[in-house]
Structures are given as structure tokens and as C-alpha cells.
C-alpha positions as CSV (number, residue, x, y, z in Angstrom):
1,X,0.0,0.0,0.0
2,X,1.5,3.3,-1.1
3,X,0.2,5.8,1.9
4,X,1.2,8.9,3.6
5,X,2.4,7.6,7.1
6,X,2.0,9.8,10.1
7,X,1.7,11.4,13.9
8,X,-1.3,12.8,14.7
9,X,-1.0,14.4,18.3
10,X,-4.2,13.8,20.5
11,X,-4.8,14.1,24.1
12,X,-3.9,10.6,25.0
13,X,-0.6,10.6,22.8
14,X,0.6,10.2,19.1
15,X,-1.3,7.7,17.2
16,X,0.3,6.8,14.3
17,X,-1.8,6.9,10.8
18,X,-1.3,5.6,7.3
19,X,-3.5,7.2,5.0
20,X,-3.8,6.7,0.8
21,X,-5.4,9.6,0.6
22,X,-7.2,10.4,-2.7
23,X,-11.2,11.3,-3.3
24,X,-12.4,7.7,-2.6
25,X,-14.8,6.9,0.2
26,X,-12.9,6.5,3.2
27,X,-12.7,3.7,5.0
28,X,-11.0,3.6,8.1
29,X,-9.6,0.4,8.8
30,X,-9.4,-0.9,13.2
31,X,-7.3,-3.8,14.2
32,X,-7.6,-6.1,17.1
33,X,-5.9,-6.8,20.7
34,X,-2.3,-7.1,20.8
35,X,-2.2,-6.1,17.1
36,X,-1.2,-2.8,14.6
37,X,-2.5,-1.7,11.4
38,X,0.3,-3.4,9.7
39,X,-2.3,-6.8,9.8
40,X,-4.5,-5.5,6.8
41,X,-1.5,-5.3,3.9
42,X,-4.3,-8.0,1.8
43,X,-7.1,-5.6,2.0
44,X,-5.0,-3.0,0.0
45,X,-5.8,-4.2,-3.5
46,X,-6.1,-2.1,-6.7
47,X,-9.8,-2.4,-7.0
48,X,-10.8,-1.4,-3.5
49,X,-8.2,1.6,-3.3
50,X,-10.0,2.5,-6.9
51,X,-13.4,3.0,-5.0
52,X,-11.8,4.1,-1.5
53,X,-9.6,6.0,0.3
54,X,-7.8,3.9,3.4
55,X,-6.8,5.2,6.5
56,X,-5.2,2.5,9.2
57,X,-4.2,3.5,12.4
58,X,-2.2,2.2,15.3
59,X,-4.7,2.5,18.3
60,X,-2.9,3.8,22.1
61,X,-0.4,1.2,22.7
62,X,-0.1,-0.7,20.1
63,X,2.4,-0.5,16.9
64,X,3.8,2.8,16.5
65,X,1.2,4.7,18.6
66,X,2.6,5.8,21.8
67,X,1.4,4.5,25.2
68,X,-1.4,6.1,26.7
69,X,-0.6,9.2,29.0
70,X,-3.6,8.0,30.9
71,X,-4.4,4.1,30.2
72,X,-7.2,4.2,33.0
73,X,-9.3,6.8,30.7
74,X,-7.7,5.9,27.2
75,X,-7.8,1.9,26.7
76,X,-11.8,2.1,28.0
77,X,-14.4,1.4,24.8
78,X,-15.2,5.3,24.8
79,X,-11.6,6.3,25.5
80,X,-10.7,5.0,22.4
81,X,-13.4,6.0,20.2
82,X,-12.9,9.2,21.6
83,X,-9.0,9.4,20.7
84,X,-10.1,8.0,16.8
85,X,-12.3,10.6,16.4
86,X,-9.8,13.0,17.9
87,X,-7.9,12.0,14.9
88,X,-10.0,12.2,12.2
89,X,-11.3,15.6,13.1
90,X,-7.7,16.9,12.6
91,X,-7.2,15.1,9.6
92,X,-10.3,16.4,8.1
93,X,-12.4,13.4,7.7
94,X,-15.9,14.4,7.7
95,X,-17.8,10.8,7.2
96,X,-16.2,7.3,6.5
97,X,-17.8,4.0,6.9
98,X,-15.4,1.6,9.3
99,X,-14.4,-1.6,9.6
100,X,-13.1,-3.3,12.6
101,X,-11.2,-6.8,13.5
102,X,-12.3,-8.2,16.8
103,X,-11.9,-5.9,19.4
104,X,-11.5,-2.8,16.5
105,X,-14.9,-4.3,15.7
106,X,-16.2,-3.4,19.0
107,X,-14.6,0.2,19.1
108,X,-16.2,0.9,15.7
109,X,-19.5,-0.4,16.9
110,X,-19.1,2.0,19.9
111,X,-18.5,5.0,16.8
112,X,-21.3,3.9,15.3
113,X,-23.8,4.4,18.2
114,X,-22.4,7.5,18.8
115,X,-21.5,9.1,15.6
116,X,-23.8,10.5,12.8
117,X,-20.7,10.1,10.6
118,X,-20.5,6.7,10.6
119,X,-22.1,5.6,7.0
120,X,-21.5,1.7,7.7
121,X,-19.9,-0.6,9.4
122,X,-18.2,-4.1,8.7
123,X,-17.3,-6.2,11.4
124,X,-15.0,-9.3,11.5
125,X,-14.8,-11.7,14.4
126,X,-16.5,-9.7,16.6
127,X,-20.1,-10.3,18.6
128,X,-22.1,-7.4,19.2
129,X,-22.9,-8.0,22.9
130,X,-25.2,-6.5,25.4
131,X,-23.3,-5.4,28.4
132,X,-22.4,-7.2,31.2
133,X,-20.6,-10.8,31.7
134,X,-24.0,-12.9,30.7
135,X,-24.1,-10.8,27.3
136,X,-20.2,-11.5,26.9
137,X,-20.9,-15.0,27.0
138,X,-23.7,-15.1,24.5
139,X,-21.4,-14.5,22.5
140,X,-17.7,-15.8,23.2
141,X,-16.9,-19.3,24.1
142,X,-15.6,-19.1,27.4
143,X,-11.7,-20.4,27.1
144,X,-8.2,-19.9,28.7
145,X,-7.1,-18.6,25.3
146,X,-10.3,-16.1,25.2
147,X,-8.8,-15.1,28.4
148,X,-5.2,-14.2,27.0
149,X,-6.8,-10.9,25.8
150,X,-7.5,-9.8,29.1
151,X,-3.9,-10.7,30.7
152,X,-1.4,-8.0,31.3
153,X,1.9,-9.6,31.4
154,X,2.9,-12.5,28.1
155,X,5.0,-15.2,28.7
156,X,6.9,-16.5,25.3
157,X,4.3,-19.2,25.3
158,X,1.6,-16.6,25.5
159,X,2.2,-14.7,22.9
160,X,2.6,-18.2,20.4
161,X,-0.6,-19.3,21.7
162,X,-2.4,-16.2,20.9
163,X,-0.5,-15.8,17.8
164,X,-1.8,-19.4,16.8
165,X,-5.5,-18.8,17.7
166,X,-5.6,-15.1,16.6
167,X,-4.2,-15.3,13.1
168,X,-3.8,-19.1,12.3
169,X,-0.4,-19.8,10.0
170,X,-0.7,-15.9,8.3
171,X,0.8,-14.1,10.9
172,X,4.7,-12.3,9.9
173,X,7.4,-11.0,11.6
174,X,5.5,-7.5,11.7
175,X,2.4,-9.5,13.6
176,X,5.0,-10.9,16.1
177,X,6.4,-7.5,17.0
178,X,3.3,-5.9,16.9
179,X,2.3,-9.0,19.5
180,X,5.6,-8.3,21.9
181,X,5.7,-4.5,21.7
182,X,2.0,-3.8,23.2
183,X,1.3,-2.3,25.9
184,X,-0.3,-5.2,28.3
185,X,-1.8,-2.5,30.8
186,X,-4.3,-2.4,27.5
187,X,-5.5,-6.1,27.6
188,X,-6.8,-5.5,31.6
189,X,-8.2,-2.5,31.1
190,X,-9.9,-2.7,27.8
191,X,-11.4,-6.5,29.1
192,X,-13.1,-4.2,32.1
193,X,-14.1,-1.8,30.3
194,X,-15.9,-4.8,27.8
195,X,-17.2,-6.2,31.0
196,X,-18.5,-3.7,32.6
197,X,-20.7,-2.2,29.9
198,X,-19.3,1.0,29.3
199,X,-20.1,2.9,25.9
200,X,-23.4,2.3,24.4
201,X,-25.2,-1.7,24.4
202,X,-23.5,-3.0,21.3
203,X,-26.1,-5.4,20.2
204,X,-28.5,-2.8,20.4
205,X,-26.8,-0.7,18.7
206,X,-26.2,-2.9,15.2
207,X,-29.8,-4.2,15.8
208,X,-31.1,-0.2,15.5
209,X,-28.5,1.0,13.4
210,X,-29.8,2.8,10.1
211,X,-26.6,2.2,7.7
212,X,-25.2,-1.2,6.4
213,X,-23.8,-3.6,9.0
214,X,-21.7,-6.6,7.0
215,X,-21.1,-9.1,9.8
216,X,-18.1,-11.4,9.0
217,X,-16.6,-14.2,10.8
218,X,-14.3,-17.6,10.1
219,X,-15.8,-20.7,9.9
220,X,-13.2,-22.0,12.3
221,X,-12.8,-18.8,14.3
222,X,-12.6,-20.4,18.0
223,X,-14.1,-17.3,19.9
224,X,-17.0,-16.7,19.0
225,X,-20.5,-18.4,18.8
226,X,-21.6,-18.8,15.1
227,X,-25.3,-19.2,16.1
228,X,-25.0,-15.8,18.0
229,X,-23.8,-14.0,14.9
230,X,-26.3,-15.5,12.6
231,X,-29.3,-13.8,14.1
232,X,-28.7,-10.2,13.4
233,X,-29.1,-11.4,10.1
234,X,-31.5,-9.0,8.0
235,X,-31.0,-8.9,4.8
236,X,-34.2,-6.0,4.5
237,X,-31.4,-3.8,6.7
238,X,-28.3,-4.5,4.8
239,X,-27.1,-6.1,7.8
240,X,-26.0,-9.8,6.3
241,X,-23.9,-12.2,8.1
242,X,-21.6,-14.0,6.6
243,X,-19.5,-16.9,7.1
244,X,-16.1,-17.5,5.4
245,X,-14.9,-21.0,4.8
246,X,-11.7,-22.4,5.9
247,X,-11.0,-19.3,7.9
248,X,-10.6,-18.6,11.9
249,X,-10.4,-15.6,13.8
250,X,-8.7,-13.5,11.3
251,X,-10.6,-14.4,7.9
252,X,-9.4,-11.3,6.3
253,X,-6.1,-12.5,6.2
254,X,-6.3,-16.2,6.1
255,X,-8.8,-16.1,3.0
256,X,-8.2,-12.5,2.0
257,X,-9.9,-13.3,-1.5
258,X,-13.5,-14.6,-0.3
259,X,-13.1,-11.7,2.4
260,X,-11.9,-8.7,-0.1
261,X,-14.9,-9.8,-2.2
262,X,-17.2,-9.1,0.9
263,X,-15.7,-5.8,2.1
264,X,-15.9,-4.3,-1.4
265,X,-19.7,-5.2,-1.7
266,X,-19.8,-3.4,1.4
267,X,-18.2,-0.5,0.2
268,X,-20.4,-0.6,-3.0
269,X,-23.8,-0.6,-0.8
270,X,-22.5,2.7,1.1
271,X,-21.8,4.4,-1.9
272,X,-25.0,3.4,-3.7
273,X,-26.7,4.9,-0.7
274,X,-24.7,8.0,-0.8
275,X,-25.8,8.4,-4.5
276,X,-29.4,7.9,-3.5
277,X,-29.3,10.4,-1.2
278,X,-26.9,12.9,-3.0
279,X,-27.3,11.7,-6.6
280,X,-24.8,14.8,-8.1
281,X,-22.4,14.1,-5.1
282,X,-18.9,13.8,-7.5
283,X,-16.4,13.4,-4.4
284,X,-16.0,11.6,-1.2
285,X,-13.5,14.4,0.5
């Protein structure tokens, strides 16, 4: 991907940005736990960057981003969201649709309650639960590995084992780093945060939301519960779930063609419904 790579100073520290810039619809892209934006190099393919312009960032301690200055406030659902807007308001983003990767997929459900400018949303491997520890369980399988995202300090072992489970055989050098270099305080404090509900009711929030939700998980993905998923499923809404063979957790990179071909009919159906409701719109900007 051929982007413009920078700092954008916010109140809970640099977060670093990689942006292709251009007149395409944006489409800001939110990785997981543990992870960087480094993770979606097979979503950057000629015919989506014809149609879109990407943005990938490294949330608050992860990749390049700098550790919070206050991790209490800034790893927390709406601590985040908060810091992502933050960043597109100085970047000059105005509306984008978004789509997250497990727990990106829960921060970008969190913009989409809260945000008029969210246009749609595609999510990968991630439930949209109602809050508390009986709505987390709806839709995770309760595991020792499920549990890694929520442990502060990583052993060697750790980090292989989430590695394994996370991203299957696709993961690279830049995955491993990205794995080692995070800041573990986030894994605790994000997992509370999850648990104790704060931000808006995410499964309320897709089930009411008025733009396209794309709902995308792995076949094999060893998280989450597949009948959970399957009934937000309404096709009336443009909210379709769908299930990507031969993939786990991270289906977008372990069967990037089936997925690509999902997430561009995504981006299609947002800017169809742009067109219907601006038909002489010529730019995206």
C-alpha cells in the first residue's frame, strides 16, 4: 500500500496513521488486541483503493502509537473512540464507513452508536454483545485462550498461543512485533471496560443502526458463537452475516480473496446509498 504515514498528536498521545489519501470513500480500517495496522496489507488491493480511500491507524499502545498518558481513561471502549475521532477531526475526515477486527470491531460499533458520521460498518470476528458478563458470554466461548486478551503480562508461550489462535499460519514477523511491543496494561483494562458495559449496548446498537452492517466471521474462528452471529441477520437492513470457509479468527487475512470480495460489496452498498441520497455528489473528501 503506497500511503502517507503519520503522527497525529491527540490528548492521550501520538497515534500513528497511514493514509492513501485520494477522493475515494474513506474507509478507516481498526485492528484487534495485541495487534497494529500493519495486519491488513491484503485488504489493500487495486480495485478497493479504486473505489476508496484507506486510513489504518495504530490505536494507544499498540504498533507505533505511543502508550497512553492515561491508560485508565484511554484503553476504556469510549476512550478510544474518543482518541479515533480525535484524529479524524484533525485530519479532516468528515464521514467514513469503518471496519473493525475483533476488538477494532467493538470500538467501531461504539463509533457507530455515537457518531452520525459513521455511513456503515463491517465487522470481523466480533459479537455485538449487550453489556455485562452474561451478554459477553452469549457471545464468546468461554476459554483460557479467550482469556489471553485480558492478561497484562505475556509469557513467550503466550504470545505463540495467541498468535496461533488469533491469526492461524498468516501471521509475519511485523504481527509478532506488533504482539511483543503492546502495551499489556491495555489487555486488563480494555477487558473491564468490555465487561463492565461502558459505551453504548453493542447489540443494540447494530440491531437499530440505520446504515449497512456486513457481519463477517471464520468458519473456524474459536471465539466466537456462530449461532449468535447469525441472528442479526436481515437482509431488508443490509445487515448480512456471513460466514467465510476455511478461515478462523482472522478471515481477512487467512482467506483475503472470499473476504476482499465481501468488504468491497460493502463498500459498494454505502456508496450506492450515498448516491441515492446525493445523486450529483462527484467526491467523497
Amino acid at each position: 500500500m503506497k500511503a502517507t504515514e503519520r503522527n497525529i498528536n491527540t490528548r492521550h498521545g501520538r497515534i500513528r496513521v497511514s493514509d492513501t489519501e485520494g477522493s475515494g470513500l474513506p474507509l478507516l480500517l481498526l485492528h484487534g488486541s495485541s495487534s497494529s495496522r500493519k495486519v491488513f496489507e491484503r485488504q489493500c488491493r487495486p480495485r478497493l483503493l479504486e473505489k476508496t480511500r484507506i486510513l489504518a491507524l495504530d490505536l494507544p499502545g499498540h504498533g507505533e502509537s505511543d502508550d497512553a498518558h492515561d491508560p485508565e481513561v484511554a484503553y476504556t471502549l469510549p476512550g478510544l473512540a474518543d482518541t479515533i475521532e480525535e484524529v479524524l477531526e484533525k485530519i479532516g475526515i468528515g464521514s467514513l464507513a469503518v471496519f473493525g477486527w475483533s476488538l477494532g470491531g467493538n470500538v467501531a460499533i461504539e463509533m457507530l452508536a455515537r457518531a452520525s458520521f459513521v455511513e456503515g460498518l463491517l465487522i470481523a470476528g466480533t459479537p455485538p454483545v449487550a453489556p455485562g458478563l452474561i451478554g459477553l458470554l452469549r457471545g464468546f466461548h468461554a476459554s483460557f485462550d479467550l482469556m489471553l486478551a485480558s492478561k497484562p503480562q505475556w509469557s513467550e508461550r503466550d504470545i505463540e498461543r495467541f498468535e496461533i489462535n488469533c491469526f492461524g499460519h498468516s501471521a509475519t514477523p511485523d504481527i509478532r512485533n506488533a504482539l511483543a511491543r503492546a502495551d499489556g496494561q491495555f489487555r486488563s483494562i480494555f477487558s473491564h471496560s468490555l465487561m463492565r458495559g461502558d459505551g453504548y449496548n453493542q447489540r443494540r446498537a447494530v440491531l437499530d443502526a440505520d446504515v449497512p452492517v456486513f457481519i463477517v466471521h471464520g468458519a473456524e474462528d474459536p471465539f466466537i458463537r456462530h449461532n449468535y452471529l447469525a441472528g442479526f441477520e436481515n437482509l431488508a437492513h443490509q445487515r448480512p452475516v456471513v460466514q467465510i470457509e476455511g478461515a478462523g479468527h482472522a478471515a481477512f487475512r487467512e482467506k483475503p480473496e472470499p473476504f476482499n470480495a465481501v468488504l468491497e460489496q460493502f463498500v459498494d452498498t454505502v456508496l450506492d446509498n450515498r448516491r441515492k441520497l446525493s445523486p450529483r455528489a462527484a467526491s467523497f473528501a
